[in-house]
C-alpha positions as CSV (number, residue, x, y, z in Angstrom):
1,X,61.5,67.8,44.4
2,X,60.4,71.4,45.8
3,X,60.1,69.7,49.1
4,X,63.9,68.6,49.3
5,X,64.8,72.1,47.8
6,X,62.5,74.2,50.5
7,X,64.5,71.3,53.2
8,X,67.6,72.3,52.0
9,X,67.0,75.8,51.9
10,X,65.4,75.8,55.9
11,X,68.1,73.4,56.8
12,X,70.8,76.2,55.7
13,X,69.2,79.4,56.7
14,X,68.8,77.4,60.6
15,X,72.5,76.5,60.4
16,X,73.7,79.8,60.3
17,X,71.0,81.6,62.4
18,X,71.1,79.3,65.4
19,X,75.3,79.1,66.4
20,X,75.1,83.2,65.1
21,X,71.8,83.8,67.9
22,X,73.9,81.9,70.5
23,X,76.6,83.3,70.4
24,X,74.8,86.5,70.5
25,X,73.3,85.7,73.6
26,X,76.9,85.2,75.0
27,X,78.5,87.9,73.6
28,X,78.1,90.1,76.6
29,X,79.1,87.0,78.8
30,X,82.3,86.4,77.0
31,X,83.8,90.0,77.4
32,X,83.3,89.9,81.0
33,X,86.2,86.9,81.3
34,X,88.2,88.5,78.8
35,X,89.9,91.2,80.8
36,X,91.8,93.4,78.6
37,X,95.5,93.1,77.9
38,X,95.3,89.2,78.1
39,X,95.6,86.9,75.2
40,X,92.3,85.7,74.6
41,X,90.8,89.5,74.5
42,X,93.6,90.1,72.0
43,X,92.5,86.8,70.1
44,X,88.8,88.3,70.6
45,X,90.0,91.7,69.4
46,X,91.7,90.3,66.4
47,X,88.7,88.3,65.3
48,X,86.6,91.1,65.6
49,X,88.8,93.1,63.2
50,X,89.2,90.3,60.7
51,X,85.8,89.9,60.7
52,X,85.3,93.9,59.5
53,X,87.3,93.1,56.7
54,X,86.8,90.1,55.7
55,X,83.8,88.7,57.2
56,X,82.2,87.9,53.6
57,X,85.0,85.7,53.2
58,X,85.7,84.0,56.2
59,X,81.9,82.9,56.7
60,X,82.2,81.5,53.3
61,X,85.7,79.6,53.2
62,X,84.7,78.4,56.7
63,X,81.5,76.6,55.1
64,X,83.8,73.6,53.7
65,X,85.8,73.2,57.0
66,X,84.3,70.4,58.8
67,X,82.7,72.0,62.2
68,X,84.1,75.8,61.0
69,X,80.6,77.1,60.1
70,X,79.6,76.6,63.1
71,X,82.4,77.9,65.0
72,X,82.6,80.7,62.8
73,X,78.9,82.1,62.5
74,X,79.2,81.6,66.4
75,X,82.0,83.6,67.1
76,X,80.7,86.5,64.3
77,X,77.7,86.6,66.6
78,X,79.9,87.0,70.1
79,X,81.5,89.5,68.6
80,X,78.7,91.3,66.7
């Protein structure tokens, strides 16, 4: 039984740290295409902002959206 818990408990700590580290490692990559005064470096601005003020929430709504953890702990680490 401690085995499945300490599984579980690996398995969730590497889901969030993994899409968050890459999207880390793009971060810098991503502002250089997103040129300010388009939409998608207002999008990117947005998020960014949303994610100062309610980043507690978002990460953990977007944890019983099919796919959304991963896009969201991704996009929290482009944007820092």
């Amino acid at each position: 039984m401690m085995l499945v818990i300490a599984a579980t408990t690996v398995g969730a700590f590497l889901g969030d740290l993994v899409p968050y580290s890459i999207g880390q490692l793009m971060g810098e990559r991503a502002l250089k295409h997103l040129p300010v005064g388009t939409k998608r470096r207002k999008a990117y601005d947005w998020f960014e902002r949303e994610l100062e003020l309610r980043g507690g929430f978002i990460l953990v709504s977007t944890r019983f959206i099919p796919v959304g953890r991963y896009l969201a702990t991704g996009t929290a680490g482009v944007v820092r």
